[in-house]
N, CA, C and O atoms as a printed pandas DataFrame, in Angstrom:
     atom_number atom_name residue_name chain_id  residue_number  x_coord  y_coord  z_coord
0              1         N          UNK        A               1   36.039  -60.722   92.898
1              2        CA          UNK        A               1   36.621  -60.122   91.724
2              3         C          UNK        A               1   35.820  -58.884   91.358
3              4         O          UNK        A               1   34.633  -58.788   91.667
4              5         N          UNK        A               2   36.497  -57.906   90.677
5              6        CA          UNK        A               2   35.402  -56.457   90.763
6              7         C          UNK        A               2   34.749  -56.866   89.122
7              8         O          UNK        A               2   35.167  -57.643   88.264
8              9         N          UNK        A               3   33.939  -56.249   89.150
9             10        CA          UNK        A               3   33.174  -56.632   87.721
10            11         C          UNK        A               3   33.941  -55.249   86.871
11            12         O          UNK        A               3   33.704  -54.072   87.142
12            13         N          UNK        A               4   34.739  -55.648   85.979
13            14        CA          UNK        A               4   35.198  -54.724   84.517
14            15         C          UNK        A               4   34.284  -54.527   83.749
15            16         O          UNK        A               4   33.413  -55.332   83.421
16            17         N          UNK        A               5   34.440  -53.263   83.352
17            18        CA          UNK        A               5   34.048  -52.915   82.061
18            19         C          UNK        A               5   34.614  -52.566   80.781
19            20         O          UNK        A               5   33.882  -52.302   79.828
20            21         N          UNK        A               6   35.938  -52.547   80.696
21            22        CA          UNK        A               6   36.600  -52.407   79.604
22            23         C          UNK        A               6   37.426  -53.200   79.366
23            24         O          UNK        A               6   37.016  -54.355   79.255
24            25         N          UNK        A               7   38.908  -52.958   79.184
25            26        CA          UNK        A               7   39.771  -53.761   78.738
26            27         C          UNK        A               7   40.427  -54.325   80.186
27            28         O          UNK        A               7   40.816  -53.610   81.110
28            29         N          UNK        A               8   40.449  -56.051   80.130
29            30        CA          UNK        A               8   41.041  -56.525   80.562
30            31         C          UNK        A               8   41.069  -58.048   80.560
31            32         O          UNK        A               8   40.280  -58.669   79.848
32            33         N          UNK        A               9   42.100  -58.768   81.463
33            34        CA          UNK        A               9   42.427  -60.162   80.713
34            35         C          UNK        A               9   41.327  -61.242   81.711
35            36         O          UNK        A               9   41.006  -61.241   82.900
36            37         N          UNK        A              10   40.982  -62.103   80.535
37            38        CA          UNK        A              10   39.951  -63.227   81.086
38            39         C          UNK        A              10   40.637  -64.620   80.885
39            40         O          UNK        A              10   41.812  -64.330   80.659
40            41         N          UNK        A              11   40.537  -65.712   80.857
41            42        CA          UNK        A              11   40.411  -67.170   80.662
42            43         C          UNK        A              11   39.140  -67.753   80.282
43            44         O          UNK        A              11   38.081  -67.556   80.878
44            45         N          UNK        A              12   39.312  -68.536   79.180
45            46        CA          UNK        A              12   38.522  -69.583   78.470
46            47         C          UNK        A              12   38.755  -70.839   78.380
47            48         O          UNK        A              12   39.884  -71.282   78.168
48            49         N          UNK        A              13   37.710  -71.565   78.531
49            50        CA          UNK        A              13   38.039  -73.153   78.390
50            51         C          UNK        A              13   38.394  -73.256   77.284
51            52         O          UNK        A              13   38.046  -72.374   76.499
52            53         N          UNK        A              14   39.063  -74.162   76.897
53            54        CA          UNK        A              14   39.823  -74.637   75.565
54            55         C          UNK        A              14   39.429  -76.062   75.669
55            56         O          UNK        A              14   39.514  -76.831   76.626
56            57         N          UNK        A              15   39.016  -76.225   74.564
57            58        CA          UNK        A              15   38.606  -77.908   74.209
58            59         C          UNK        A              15   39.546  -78.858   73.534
59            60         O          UNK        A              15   39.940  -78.558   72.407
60            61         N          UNK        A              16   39.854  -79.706   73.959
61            62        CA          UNK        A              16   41.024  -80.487   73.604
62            63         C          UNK        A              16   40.854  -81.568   72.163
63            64         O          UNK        A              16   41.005  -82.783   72.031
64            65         N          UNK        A              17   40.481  -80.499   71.235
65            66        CA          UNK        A              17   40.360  -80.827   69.890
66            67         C          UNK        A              17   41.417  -80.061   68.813
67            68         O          UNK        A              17   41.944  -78.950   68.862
68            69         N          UNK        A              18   41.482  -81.042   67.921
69            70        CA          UNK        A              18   42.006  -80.164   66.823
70            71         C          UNK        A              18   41.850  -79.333   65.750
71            72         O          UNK        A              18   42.718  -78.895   64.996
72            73         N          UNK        A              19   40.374  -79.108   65.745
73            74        CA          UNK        A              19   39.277  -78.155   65.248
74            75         C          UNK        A              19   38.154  -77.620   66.419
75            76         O          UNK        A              19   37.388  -78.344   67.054
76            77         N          UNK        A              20   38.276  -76.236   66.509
77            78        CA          UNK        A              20   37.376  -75.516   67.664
78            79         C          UNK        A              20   37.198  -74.391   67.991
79            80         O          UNK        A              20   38.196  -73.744   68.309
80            81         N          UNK        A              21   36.393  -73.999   68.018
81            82        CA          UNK        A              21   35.783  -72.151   68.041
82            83         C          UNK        A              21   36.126  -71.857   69.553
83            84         O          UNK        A              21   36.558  -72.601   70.434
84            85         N          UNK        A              22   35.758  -70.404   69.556
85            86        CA          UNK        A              22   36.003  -70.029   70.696
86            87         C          UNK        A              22   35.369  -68.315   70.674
87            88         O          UNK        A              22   35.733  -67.332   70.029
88            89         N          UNK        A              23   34.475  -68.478   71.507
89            90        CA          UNK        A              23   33.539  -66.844   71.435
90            91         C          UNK        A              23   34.375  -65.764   72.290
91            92         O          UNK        A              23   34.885  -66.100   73.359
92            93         N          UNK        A              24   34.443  -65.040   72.009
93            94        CA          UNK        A              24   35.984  -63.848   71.907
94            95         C          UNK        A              24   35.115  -62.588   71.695
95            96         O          UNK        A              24   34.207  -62.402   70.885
96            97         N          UNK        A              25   35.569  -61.875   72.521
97            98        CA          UNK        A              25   35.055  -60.057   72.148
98            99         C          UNK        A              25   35.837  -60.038   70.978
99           100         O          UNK        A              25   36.866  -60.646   70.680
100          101         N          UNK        A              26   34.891  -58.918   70.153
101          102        CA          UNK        A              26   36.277  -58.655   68.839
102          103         C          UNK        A              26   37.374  -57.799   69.478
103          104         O          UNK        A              26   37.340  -57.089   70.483
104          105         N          UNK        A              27   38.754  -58.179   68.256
105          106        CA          UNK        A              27   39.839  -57.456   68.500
106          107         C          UNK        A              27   40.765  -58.524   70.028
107          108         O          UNK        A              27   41.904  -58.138   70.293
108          109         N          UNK        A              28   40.210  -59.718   70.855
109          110        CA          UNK        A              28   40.244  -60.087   71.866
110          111         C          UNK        A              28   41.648  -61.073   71.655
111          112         O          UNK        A              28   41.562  -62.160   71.083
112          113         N          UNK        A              29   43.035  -60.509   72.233
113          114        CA          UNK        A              29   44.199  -60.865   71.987
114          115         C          UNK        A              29   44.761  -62.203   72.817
115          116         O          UNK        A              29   45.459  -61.793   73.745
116          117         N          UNK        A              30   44.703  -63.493   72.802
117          118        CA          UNK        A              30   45.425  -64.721   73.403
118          119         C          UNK        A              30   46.654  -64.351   73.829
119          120         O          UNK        A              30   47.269  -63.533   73.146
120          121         N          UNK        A              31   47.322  -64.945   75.187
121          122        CA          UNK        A              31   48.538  -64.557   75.692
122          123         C          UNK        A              31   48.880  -65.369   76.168
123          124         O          UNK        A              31   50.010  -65.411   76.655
124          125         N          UNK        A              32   47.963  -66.425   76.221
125          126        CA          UNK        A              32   48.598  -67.352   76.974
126          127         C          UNK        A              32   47.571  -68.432   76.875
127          128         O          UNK        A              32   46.375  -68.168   77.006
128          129         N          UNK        A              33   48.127  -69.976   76.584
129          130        CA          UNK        A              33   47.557  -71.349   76.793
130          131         C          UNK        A              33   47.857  -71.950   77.648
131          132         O          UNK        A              33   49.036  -71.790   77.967
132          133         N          UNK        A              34   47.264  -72.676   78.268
133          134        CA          UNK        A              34   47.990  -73.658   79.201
134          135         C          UNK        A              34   47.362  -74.652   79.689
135          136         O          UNK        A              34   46.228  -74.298   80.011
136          137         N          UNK        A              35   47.573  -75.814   79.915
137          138        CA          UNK        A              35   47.192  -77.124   80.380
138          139         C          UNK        A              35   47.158  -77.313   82.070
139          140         O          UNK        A              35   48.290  -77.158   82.527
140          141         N          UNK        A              36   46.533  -77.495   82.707
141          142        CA          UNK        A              36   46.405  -77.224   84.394
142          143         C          UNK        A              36   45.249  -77.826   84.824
143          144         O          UNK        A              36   44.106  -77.505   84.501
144          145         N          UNK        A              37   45.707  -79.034   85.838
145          146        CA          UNK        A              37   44.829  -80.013   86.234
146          147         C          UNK        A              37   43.507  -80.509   85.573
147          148         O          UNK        A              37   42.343  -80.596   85.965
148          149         N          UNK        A              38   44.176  -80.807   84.383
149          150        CA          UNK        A              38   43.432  -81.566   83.364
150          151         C          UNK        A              38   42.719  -80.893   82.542
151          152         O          UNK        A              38   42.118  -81.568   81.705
152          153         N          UNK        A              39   42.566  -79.590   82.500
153          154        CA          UNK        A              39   41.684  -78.736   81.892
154          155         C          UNK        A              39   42.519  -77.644   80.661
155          156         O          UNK        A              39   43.173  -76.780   81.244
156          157         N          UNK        A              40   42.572  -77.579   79.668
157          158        CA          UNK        A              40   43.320  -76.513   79.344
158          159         C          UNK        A              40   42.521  -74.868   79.342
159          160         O          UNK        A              40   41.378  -74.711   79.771
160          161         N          UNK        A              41   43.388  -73.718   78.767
161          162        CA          UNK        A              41   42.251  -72.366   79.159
162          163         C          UNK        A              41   43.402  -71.574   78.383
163          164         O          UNK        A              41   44.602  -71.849   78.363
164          165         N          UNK        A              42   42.710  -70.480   77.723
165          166        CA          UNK        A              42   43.412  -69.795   77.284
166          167         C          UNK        A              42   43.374  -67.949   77.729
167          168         O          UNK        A              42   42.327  -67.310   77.828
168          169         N          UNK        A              43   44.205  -67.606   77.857
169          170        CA          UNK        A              43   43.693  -66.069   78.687
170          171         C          UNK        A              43   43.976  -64.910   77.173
171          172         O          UNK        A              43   44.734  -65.103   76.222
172          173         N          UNK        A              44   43.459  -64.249   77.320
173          174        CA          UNK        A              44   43.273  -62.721   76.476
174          175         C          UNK        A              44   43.279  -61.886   76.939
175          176         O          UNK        A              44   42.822  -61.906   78.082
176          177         N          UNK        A              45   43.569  -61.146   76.629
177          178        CA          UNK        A              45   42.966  -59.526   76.575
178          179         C          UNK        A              45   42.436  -59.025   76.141
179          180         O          UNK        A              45   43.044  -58.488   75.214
180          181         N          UNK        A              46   41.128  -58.670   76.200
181          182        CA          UNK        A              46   40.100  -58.573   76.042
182          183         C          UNK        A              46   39.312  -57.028   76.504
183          184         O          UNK        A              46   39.441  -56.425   77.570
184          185         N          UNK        A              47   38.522  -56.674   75.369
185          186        CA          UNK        A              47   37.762  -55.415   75.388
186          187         C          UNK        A              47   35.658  -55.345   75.714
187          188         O          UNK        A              47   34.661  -55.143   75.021
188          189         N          UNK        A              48   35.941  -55.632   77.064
189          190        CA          UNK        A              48   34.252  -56.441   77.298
190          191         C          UNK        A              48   32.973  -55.335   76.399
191          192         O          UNK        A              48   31.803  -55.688   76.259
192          193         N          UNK        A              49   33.474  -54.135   75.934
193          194        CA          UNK        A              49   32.726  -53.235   75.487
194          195         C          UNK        A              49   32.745  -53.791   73.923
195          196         O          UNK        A              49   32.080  -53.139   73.119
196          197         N          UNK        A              50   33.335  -54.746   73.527
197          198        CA          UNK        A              50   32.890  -55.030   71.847
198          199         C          UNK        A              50   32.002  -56.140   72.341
199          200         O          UNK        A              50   31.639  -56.509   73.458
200          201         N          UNK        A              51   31.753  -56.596   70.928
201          202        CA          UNK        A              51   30.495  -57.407   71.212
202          203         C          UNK        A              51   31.355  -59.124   71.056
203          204         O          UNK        A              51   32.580  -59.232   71.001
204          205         N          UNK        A              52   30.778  -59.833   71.028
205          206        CA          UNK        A              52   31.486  -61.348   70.705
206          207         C          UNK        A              52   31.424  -61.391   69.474
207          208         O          UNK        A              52   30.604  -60.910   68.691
208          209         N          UNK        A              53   32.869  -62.350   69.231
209          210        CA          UNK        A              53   32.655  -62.910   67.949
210          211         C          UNK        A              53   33.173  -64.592   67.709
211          212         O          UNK        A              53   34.133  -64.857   68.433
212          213         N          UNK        A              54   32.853  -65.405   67.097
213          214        CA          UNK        A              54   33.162  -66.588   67.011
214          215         C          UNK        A              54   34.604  -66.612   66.406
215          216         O          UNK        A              54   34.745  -65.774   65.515
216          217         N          UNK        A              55   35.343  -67.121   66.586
217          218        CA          UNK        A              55   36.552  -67.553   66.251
218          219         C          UNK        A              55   36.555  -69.062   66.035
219          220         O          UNK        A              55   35.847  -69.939   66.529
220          221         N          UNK        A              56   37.888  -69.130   64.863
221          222        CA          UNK        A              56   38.503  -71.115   64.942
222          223         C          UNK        A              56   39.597  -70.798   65.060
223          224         O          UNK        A              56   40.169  -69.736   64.817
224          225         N          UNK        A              57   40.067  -72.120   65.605
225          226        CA          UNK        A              57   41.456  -72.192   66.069
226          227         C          UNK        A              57   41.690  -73.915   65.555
227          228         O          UNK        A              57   41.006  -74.938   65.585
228          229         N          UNK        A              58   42.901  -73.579   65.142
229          230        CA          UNK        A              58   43.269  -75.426   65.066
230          231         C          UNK        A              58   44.676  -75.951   65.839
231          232         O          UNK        A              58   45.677  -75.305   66.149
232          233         N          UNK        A              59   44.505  -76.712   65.940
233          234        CA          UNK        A              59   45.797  -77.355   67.100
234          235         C          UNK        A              59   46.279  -78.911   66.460
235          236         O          UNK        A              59   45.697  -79.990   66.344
236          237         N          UNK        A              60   47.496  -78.467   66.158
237          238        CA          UNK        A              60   48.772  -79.347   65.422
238          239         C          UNK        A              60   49.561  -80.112   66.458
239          240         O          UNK        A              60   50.244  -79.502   67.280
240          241         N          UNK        A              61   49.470  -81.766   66.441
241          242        CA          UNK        A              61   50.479  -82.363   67.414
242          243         C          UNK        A              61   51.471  -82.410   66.804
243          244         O          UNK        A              61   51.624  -82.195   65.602
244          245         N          UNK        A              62   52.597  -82.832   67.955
245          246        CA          UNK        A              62   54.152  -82.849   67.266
246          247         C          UNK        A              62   54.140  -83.751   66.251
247          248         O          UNK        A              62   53.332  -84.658   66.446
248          249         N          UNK        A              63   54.742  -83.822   65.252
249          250        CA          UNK        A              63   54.518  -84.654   64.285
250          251         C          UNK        A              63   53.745  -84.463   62.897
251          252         O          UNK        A              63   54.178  -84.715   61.773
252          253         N          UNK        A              64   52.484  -83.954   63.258
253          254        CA          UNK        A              64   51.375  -84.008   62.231
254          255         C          UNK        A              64   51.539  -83.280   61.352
255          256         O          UNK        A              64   52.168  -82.256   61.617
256          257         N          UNK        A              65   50.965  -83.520   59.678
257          258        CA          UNK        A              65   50.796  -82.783   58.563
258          259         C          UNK        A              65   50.047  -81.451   58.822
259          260         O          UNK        A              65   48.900  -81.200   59.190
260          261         N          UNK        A              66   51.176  -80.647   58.476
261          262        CA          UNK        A              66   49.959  -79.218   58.310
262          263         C          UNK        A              66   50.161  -79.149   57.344
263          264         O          UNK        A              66   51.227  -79.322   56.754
264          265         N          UNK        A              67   48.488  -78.692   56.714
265          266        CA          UNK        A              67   48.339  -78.396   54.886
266          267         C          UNK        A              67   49.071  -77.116   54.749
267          268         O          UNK        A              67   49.396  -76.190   55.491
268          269         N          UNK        A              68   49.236  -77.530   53.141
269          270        CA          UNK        A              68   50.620  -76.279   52.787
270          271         C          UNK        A              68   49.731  -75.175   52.983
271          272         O          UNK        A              68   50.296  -74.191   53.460
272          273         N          UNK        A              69   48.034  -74.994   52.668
273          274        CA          UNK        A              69   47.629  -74.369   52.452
274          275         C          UNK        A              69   47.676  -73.277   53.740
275          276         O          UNK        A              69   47.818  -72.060   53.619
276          277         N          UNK        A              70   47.537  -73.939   54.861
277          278        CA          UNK        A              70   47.111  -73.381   56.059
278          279         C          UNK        A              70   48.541  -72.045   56.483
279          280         O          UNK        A              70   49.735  -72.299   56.329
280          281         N          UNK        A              71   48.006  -70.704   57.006
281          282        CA          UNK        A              71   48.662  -69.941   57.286
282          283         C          UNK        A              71   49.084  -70.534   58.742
283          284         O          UNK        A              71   48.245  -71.081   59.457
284          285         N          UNK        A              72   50.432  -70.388   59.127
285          286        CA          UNK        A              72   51.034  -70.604   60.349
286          287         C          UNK        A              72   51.657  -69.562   60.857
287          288         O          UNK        A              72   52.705  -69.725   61.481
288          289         N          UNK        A              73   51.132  -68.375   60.676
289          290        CA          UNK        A              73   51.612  -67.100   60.959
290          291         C          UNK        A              73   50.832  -66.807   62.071
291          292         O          UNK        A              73   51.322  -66.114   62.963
292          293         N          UNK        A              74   49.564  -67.276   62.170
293          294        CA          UNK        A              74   49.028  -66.608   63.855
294          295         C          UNK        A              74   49.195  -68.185   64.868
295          296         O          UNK        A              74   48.267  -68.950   65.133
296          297         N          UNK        A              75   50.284  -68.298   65.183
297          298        CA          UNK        A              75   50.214  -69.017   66.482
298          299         C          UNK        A              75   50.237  -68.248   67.262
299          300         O          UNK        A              75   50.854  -67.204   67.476
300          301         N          UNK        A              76   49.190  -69.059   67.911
301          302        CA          UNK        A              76   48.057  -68.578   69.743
302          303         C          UNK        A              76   49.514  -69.106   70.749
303          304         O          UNK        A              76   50.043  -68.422   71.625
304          305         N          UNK        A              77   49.924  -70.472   70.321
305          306        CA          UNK        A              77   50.460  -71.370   71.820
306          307         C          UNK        A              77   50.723  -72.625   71.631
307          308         O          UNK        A              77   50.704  -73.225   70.556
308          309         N          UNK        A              78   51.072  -73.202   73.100
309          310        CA          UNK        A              78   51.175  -74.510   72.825
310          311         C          UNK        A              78   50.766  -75.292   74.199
311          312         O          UNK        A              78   50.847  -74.765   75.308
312          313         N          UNK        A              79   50.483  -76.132   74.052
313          314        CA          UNK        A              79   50.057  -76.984   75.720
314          315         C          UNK        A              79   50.288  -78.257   75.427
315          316         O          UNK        A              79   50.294  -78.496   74.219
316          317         N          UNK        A              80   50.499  -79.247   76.215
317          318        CA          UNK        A              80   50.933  -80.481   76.422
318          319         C          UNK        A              80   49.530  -81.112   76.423
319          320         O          UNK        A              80   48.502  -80.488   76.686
320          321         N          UNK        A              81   49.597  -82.381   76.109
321          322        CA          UNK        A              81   48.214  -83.262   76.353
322          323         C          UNK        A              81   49.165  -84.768   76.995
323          324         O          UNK        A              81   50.379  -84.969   76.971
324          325         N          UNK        A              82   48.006  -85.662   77.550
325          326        CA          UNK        A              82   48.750  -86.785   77.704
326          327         C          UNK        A              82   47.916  -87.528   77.130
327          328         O          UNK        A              82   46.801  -87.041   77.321
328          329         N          UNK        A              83   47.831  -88.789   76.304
329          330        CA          UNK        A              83   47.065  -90.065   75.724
330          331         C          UNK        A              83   47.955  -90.968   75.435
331          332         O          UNK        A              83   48.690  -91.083   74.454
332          333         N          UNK        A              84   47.811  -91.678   76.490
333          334        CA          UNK        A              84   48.598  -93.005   76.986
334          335         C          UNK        A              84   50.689  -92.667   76.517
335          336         O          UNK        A              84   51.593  -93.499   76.589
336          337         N          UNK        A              85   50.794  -91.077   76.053
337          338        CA          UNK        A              85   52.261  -90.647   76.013
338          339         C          UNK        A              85   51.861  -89.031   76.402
339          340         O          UNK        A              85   50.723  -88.568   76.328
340          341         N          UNK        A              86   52.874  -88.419   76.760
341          342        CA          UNK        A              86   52.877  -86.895   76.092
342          343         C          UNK        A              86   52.922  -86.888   74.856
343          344         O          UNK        A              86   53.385  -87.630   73.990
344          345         N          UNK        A              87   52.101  -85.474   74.901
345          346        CA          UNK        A              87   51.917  -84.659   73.129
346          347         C          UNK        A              87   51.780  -83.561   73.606
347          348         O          UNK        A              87   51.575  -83.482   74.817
348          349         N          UNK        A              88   51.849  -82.388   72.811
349          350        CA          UNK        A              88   52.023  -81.056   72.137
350          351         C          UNK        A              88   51.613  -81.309   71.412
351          352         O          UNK        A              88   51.846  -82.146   70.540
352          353         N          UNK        A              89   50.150  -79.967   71.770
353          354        CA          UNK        A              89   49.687  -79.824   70.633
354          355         C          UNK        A              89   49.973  -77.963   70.410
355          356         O          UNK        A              89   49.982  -77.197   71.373
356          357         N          UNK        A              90   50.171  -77.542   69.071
357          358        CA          UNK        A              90   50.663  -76.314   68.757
358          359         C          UNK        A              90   49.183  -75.259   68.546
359          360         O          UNK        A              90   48.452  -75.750   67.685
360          361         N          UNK        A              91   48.826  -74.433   68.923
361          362        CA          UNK        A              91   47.459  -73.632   68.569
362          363         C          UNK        A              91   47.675  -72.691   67.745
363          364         O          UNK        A              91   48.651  -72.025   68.091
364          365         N          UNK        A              92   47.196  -72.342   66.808
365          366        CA          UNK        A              92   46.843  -71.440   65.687
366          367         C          UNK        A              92   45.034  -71.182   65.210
367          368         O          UNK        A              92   44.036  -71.866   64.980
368          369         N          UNK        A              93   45.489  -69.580   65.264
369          370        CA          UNK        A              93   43.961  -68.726   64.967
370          371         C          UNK        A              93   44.030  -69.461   62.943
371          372         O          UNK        A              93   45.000  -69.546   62.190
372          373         N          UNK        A              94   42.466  -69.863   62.700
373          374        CA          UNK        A              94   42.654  -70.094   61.353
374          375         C          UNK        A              94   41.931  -69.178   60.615
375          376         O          UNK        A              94   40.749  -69.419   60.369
376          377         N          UNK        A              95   42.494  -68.092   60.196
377          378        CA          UNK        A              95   41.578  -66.759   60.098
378          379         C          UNK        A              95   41.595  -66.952   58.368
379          380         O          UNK        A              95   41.776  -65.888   57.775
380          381         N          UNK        A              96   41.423  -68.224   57.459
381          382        CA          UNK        A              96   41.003  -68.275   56.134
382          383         C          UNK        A              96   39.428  -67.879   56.559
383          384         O          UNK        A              96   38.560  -67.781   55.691
């Protein structure tokens, strides 16, 4: 792979929680989630010339209460999980 220096798209592990950070160049745009041989990962686009920044993200299964409070305006995605059924879980940046 050639080593970049500016803008371009990476993959991150994604942790299969429903509260979880994720260290991100700033400005660093999600395009895609996905679940793939057991691992999920999320890809960006990404500007390797900013510096990192911590991000949260929360992830909603089908079904579950989201607080009224919570903005649902930045959904990231969605990926499947399995525990003893399928689930979907929905991803959203929680930028309170």
């Amino acid at each position: 792979m050639a080593n970049p220096t500016g803008r371009t798209i990476f993959k991150y592990p994604v942790p299969s929680l429903e509260d979880f950070h994720l260290s991100l160049p700033k400005g660093a745009q999600i395009i895609r989630i996905d679940h793939i041989d057991g691992f999920t990962w999320a890809w960006a686009v990404v500007d390797l010339r900013q510096p990192c920044t911590r991000r949260r993200f929360r992830a909603f299964k089908t079904g579950a209460t989201i607080p009224d409070t919570f903005d649902t305006s930045s959904y990231v995605g969605f990926y499947p999980i399995f525990v003893q059924q399928e689930l979907g879980l929905y991803v959203f940046e929680d930028k309170a």
